[in-house]
N, CA, C and O atoms as a GROMACS GRO file, in nm:
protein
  448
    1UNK      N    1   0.085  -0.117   0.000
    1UNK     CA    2   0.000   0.000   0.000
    1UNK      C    3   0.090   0.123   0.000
    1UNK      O    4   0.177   0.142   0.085
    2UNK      N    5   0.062   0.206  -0.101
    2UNK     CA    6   0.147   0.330  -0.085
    2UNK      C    7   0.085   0.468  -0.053
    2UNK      O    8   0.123   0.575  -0.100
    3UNK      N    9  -0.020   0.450   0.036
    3UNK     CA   10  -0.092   0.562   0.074
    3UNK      C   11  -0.047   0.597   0.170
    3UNK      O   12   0.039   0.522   0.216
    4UNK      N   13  -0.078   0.717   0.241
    4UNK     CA   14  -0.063   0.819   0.336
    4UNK      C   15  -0.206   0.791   0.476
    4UNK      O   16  -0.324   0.825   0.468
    5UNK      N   17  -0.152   0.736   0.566
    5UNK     CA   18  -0.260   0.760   0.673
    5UNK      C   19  -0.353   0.866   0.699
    5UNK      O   20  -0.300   0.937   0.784
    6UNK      N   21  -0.457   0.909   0.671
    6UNK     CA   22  -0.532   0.969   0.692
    6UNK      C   23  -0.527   1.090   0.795
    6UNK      O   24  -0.526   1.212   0.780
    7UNK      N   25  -0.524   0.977   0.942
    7UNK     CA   26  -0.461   1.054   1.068
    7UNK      C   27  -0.345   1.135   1.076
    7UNK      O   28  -0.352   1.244   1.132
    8UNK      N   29  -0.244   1.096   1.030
    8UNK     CA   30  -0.116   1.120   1.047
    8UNK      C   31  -0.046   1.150   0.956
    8UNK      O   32   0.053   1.217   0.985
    9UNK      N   33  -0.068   1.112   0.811
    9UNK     CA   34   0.069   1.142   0.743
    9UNK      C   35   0.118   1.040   0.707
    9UNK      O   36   0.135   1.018   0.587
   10UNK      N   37   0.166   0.920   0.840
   10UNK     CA   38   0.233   0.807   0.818
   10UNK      C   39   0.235   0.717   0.691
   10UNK      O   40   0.145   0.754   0.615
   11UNK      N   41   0.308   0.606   0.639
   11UNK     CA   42   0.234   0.531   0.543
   11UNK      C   43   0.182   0.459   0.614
   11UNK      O   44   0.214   0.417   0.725
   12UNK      N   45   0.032   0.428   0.503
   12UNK     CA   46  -0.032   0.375   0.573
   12UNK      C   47  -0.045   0.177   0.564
   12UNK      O   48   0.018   0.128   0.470
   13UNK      N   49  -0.099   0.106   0.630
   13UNK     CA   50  -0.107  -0.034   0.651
   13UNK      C   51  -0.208  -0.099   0.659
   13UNK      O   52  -0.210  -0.215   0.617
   14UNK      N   53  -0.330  -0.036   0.720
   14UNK     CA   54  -0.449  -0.104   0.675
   14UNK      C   55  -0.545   0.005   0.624
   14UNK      O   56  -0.562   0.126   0.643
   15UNK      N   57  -0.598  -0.092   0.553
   15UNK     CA   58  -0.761  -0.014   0.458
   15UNK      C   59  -0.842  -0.010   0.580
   15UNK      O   60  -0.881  -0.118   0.622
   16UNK      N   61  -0.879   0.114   0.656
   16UNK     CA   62  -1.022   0.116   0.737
   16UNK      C   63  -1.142   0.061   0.678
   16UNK      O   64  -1.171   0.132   0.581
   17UNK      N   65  -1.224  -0.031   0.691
   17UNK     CA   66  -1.374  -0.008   0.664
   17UNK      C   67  -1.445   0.064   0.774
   17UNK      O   68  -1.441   0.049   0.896
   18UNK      N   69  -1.517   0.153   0.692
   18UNK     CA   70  -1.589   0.267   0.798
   18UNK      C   71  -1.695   0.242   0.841
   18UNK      O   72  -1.745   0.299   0.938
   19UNK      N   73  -1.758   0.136   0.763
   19UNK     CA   74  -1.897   0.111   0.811
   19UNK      C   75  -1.889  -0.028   0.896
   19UNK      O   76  -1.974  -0.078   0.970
   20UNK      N   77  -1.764  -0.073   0.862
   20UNK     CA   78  -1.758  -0.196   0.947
   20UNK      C   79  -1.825  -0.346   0.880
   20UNK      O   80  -1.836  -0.378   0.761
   21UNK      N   81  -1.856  -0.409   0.980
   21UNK     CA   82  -1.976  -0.544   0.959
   21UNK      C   83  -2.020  -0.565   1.099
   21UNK      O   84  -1.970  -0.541   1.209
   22UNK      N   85  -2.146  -0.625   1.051
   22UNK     CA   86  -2.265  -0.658   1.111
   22UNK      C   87  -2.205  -0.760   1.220
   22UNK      O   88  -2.231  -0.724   1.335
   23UNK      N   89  -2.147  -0.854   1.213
   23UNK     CA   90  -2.054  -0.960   1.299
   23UNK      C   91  -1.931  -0.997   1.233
   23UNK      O   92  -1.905  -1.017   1.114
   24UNK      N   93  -1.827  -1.001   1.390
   24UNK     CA   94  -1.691  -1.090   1.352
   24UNK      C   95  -1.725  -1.157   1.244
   24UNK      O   96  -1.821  -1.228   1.215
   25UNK      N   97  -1.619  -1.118   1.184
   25UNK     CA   98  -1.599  -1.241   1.023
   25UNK      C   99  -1.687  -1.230   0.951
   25UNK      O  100  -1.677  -1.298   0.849
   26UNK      N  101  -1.792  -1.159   0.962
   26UNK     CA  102  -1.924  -1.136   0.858
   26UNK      C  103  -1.862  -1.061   0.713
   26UNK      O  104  -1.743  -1.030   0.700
   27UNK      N  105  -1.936  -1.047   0.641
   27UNK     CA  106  -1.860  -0.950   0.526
   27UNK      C  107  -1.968  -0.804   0.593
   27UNK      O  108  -2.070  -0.766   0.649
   28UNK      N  109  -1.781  -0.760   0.500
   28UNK     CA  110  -1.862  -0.589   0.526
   28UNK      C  111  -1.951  -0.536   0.525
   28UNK      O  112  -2.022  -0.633   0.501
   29UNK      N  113  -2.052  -0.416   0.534
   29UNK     CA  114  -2.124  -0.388   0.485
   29UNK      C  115  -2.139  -0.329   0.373
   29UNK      O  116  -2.231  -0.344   0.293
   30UNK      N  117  -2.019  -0.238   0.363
   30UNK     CA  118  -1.986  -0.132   0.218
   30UNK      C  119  -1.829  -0.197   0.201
   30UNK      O  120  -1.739  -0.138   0.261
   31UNK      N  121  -1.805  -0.283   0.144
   31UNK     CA  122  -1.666  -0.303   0.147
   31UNK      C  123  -1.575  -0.248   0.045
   31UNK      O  124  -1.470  -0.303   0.011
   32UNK      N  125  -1.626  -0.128  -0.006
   32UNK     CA  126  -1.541  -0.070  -0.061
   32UNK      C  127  -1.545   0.086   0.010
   32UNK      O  128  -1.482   0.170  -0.053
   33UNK      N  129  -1.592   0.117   0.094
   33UNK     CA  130  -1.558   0.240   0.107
   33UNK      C  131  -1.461   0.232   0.276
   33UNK      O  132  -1.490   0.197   0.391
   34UNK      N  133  -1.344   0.284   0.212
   34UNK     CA  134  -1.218   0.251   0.311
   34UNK      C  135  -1.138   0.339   0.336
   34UNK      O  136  -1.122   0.384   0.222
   35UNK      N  137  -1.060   0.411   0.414
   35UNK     CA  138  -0.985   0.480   0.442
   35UNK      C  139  -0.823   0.448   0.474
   35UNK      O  140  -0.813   0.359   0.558
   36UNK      N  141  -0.711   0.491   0.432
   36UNK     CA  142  -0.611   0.407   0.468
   36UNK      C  143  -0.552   0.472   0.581
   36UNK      O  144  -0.536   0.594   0.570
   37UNK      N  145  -0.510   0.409   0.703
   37UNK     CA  146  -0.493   0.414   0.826
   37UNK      C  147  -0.339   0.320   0.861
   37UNK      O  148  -0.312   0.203   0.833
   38UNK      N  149  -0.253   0.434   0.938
   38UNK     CA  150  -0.129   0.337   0.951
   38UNK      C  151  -0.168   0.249   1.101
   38UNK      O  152  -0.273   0.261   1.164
   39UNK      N  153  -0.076   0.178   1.127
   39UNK     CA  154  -0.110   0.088   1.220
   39UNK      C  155  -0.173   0.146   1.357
   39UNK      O  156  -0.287   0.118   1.395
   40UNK      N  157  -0.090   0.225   1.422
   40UNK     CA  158  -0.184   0.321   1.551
   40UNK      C  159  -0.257   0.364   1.536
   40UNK      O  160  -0.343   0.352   1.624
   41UNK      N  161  -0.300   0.477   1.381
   41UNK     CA  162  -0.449   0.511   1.401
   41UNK      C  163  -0.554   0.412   1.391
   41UNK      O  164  -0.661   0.416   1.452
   42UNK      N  165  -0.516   0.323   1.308
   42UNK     CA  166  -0.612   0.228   1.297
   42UNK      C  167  -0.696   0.163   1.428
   42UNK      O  168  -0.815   0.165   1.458
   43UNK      N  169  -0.570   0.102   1.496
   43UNK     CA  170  -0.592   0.048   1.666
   43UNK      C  171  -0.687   0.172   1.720
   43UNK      O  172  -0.802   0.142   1.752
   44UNK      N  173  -0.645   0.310   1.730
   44UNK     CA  174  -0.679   0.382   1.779
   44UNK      C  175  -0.829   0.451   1.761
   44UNK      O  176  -0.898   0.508   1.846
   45UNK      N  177  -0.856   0.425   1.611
   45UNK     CA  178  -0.985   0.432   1.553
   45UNK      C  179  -1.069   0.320   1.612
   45UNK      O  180  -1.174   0.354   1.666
   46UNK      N  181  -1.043   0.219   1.610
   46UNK     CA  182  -1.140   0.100   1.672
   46UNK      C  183  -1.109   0.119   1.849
   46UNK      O  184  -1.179   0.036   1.906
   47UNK      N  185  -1.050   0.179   1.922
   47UNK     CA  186  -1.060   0.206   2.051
   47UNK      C  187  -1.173   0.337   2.061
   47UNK      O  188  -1.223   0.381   2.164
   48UNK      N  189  -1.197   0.386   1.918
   48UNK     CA  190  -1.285   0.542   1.958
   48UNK      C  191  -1.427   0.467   1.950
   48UNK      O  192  -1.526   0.507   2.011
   49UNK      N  193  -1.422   0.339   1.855
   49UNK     CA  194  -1.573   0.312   1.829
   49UNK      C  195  -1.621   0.236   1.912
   49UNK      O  196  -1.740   0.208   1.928
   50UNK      N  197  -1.494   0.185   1.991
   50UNK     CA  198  -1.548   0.082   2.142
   50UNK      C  199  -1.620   0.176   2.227
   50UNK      O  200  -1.728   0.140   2.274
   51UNK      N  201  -1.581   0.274   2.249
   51UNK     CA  202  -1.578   0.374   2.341
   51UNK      C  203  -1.745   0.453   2.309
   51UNK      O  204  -1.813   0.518   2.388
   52UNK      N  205  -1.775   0.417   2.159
   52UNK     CA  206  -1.866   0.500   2.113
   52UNK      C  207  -1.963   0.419   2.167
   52UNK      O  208  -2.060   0.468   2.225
   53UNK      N  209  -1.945   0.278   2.152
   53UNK     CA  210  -2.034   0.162   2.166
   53UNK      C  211  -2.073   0.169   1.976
   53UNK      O  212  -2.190   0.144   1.948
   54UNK      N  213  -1.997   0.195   1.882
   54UNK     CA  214  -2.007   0.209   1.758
   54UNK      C  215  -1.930   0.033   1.711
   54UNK      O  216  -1.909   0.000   1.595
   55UNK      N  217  -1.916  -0.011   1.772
   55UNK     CA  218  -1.786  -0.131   1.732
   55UNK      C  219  -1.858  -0.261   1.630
   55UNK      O  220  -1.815  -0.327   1.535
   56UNK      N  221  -1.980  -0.259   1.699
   56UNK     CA  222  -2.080  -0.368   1.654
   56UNK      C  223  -2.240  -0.266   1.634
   56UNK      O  224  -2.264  -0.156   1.683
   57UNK      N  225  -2.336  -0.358   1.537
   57UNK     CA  226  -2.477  -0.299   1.566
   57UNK      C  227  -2.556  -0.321   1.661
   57UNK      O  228  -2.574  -0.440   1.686
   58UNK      N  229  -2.620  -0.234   1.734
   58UNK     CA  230  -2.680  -0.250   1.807
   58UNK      C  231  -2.826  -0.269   1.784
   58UNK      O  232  -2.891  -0.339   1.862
   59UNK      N  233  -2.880  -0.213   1.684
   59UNK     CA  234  -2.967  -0.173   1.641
   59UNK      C  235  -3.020  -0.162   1.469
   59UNK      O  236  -3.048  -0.262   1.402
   60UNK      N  237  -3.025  -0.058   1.431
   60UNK     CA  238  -3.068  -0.020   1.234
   60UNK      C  239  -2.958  -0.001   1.191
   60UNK      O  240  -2.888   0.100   1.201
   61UNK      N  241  -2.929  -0.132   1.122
   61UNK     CA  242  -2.774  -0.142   1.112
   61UNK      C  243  -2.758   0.005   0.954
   61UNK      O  244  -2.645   0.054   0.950
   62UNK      N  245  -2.830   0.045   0.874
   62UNK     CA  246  -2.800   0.128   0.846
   62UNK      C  247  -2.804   0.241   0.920
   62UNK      O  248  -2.698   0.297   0.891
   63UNK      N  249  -2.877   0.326   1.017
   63UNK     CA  250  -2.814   0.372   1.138
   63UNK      C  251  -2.678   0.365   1.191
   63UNK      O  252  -2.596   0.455   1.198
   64UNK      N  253  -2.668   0.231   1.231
   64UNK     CA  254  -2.482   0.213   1.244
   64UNK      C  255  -2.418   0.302   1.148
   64UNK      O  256  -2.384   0.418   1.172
   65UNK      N  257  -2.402   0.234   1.029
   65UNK     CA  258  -2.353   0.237   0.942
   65UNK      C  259  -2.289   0.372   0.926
   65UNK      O  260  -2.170   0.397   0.909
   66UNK      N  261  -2.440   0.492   0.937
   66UNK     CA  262  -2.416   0.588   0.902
   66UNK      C  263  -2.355   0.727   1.001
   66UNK      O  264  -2.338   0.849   0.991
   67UNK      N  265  -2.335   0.607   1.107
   67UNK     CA  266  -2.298   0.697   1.254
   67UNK      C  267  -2.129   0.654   1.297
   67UNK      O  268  -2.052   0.731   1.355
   68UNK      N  269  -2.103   0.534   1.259
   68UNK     CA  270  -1.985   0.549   1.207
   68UNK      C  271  -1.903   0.634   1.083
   68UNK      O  272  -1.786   0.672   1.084
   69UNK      N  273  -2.002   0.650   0.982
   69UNK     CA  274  -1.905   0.781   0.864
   69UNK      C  275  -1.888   0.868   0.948
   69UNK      O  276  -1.774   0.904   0.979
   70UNK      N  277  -2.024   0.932   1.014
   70UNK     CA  278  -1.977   1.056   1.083
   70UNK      C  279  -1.858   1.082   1.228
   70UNK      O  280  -1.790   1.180   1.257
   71UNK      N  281  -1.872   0.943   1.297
   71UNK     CA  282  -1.777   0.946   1.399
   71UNK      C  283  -1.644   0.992   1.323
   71UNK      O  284  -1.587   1.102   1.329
   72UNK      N  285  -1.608   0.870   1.245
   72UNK     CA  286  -1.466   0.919   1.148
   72UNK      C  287  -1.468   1.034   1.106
   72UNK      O  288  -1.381   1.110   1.149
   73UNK      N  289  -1.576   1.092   0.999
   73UNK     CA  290  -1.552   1.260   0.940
   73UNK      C  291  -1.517   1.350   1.073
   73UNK      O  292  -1.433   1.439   1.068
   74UNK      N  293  -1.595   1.316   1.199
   74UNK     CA  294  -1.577   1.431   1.288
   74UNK      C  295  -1.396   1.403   1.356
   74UNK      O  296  -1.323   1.499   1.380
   75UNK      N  297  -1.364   1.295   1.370
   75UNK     CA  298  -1.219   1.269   1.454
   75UNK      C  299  -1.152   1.326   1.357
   75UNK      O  300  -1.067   1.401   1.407
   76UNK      N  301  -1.148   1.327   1.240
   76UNK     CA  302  -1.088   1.393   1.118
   76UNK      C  303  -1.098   1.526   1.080
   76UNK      O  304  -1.009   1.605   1.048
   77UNK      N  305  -1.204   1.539   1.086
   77UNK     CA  306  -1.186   1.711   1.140
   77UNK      C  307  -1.114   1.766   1.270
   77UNK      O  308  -1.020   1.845   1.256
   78UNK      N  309  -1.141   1.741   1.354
   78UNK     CA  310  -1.113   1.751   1.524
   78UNK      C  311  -0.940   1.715   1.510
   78UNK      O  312  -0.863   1.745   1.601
   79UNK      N  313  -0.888   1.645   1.378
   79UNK     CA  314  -0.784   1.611   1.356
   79UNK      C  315  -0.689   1.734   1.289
   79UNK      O  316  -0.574   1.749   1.330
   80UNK      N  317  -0.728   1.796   1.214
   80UNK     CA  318  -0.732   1.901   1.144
   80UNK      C  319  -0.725   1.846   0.954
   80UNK      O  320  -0.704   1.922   0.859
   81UNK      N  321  -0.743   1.730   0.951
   81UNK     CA  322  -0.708   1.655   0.862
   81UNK      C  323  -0.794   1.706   0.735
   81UNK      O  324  -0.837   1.821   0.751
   82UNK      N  325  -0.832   1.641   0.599
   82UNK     CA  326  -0.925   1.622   0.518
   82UNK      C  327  -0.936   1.494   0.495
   82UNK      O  328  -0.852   1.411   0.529
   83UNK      N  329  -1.062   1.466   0.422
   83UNK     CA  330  -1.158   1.312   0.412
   83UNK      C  331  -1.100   1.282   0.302
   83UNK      O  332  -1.116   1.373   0.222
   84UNK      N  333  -1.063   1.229   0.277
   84UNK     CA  334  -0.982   1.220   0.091
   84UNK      C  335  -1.036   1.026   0.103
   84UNK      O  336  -0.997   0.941   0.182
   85UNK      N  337  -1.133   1.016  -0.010
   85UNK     CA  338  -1.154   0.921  -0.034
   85UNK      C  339  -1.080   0.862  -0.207
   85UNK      O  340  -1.035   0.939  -0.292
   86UNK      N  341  -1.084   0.778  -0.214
   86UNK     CA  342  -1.073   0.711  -0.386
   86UNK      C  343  -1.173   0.670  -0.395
   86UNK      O  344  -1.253   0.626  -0.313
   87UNK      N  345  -1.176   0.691  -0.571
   87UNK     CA  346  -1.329   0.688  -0.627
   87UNK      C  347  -1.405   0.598  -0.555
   87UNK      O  348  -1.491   0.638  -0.477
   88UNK      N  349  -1.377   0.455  -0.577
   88UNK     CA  350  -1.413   0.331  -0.524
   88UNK      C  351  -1.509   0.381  -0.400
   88UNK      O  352  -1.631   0.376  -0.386
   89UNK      N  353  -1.416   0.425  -0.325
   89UNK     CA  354  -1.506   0.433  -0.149
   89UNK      C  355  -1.597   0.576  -0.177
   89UNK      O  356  -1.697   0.611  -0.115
   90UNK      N  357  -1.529   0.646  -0.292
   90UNK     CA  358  -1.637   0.796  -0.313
   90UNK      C  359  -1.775   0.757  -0.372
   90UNK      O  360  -1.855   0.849  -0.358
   91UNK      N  361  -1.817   0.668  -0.423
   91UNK     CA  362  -1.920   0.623  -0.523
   91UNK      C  363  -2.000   0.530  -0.403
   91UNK      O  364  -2.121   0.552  -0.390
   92UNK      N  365  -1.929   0.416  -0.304
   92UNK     CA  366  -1.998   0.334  -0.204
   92UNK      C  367  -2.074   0.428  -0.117
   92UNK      O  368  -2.193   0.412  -0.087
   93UNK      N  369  -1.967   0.573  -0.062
   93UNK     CA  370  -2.034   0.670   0.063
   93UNK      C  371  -2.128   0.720  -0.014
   93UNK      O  372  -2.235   0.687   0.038
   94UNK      N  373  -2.157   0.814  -0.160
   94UNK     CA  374  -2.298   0.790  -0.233
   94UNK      C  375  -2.391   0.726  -0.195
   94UNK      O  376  -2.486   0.764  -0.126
   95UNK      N  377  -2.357   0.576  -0.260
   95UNK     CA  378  -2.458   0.447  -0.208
   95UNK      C  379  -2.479   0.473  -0.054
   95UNK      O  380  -2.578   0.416  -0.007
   96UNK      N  381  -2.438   0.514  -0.007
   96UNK     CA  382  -2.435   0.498   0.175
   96UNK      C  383  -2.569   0.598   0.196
   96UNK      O  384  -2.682   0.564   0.231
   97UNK      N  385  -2.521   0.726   0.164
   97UNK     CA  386  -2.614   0.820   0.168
   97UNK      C  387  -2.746   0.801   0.096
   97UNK      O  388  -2.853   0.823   0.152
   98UNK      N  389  -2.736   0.760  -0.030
   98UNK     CA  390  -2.886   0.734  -0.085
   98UNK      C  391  -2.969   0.642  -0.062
   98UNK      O  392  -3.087   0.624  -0.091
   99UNK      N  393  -2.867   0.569   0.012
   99UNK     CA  394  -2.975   0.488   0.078
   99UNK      C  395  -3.039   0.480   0.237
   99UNK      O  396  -3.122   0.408   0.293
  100UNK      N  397  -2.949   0.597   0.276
  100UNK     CA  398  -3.016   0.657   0.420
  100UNK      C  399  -3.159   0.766   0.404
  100UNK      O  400  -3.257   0.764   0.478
  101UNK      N  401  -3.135   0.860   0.283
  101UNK     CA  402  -3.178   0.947   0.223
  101UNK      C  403  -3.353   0.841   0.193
  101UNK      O  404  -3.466   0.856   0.239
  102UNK      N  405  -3.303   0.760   0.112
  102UNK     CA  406  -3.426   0.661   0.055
  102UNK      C  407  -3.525   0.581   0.185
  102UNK      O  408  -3.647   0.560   0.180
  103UNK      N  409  -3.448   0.552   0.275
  103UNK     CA  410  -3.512   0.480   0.409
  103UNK      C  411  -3.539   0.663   0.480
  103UNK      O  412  -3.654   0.656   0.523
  104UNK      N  413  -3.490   0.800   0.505
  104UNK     CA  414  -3.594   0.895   0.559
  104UNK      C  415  -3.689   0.861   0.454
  104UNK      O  416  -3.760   0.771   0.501
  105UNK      N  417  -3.721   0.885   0.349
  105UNK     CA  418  -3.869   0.944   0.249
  105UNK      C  419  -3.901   0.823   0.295
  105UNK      O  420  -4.000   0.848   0.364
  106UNK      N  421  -3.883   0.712   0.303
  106UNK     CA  422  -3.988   0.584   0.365
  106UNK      C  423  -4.068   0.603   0.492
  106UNK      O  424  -4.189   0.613   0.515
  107UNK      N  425  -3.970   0.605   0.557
  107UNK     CA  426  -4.027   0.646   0.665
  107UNK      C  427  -4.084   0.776   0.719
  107UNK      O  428  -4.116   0.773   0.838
  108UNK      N  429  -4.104   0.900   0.647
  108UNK     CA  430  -4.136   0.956   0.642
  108UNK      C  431  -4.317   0.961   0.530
  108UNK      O  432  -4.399   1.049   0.504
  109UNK      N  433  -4.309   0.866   0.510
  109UNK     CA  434  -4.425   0.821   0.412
  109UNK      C  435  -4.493   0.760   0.448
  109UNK      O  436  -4.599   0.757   0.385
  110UNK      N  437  -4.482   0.673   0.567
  110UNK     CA  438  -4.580   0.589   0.624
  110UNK      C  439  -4.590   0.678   0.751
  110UNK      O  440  -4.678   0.627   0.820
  111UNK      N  441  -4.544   0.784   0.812
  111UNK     CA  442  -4.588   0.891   0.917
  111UNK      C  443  -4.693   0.963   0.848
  111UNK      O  444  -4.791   0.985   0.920
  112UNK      N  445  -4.701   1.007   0.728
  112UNK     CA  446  -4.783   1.099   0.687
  112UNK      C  447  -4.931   1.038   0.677
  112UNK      O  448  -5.024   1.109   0.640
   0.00000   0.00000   0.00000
């Protein structure tokens, strides 16, 4: 991998998945939208989502899903950093959003 850690600068070593999975060893949920993370932020990113109680779903796993992007966008800001995705993960966080976007008007359709 010849990317740049996100957090830091560092090179980086693992691909983050941001949205995670549903269970150990499960497949991802968005497995292409990834962030590259050198080895400490990485550790350090999954110590923020323990902490969040973000680690696993608890609940509407698109909910999860979409509360993990924002945990990361905000540590990344708070970082002073920018979100720099590749296409790949830029086109999945799309999919991410339109389909949060598509479940409000649902649910917003059977309230009315």
């Amino acid at each position: 991998m010849s990317a740049s850690c996100l957090f830091c600068g560092r090179r980086a070593t693992h691909l983050h998945h941001i949205t995670g999975r549903p269970t150990p060893r499960a497949p991802y949920f968005d497995p292409r939208l990834v962030v590259p993370l050198c080895e400490s932020c990485h550790h350090r990113e999954h110590v923020a989502l323990r902490r969040l109680s973000l680690e696993w779903p608890t609940g509407d796993p698109l909910r999860h899903r979409c509360l993990r992007t924002a945990s990361l966008a905000r540590r990344i800001a708070d970082a002073r950093r920018c979100l720099v995705l590749d296409p790949s993960s830029t086109y999945a966080l799309a999919t991410l959003f339109l389909e949060a976007a598509n479940a409000a008007a649902s649910a917003q359709r059977v309230v009315s």
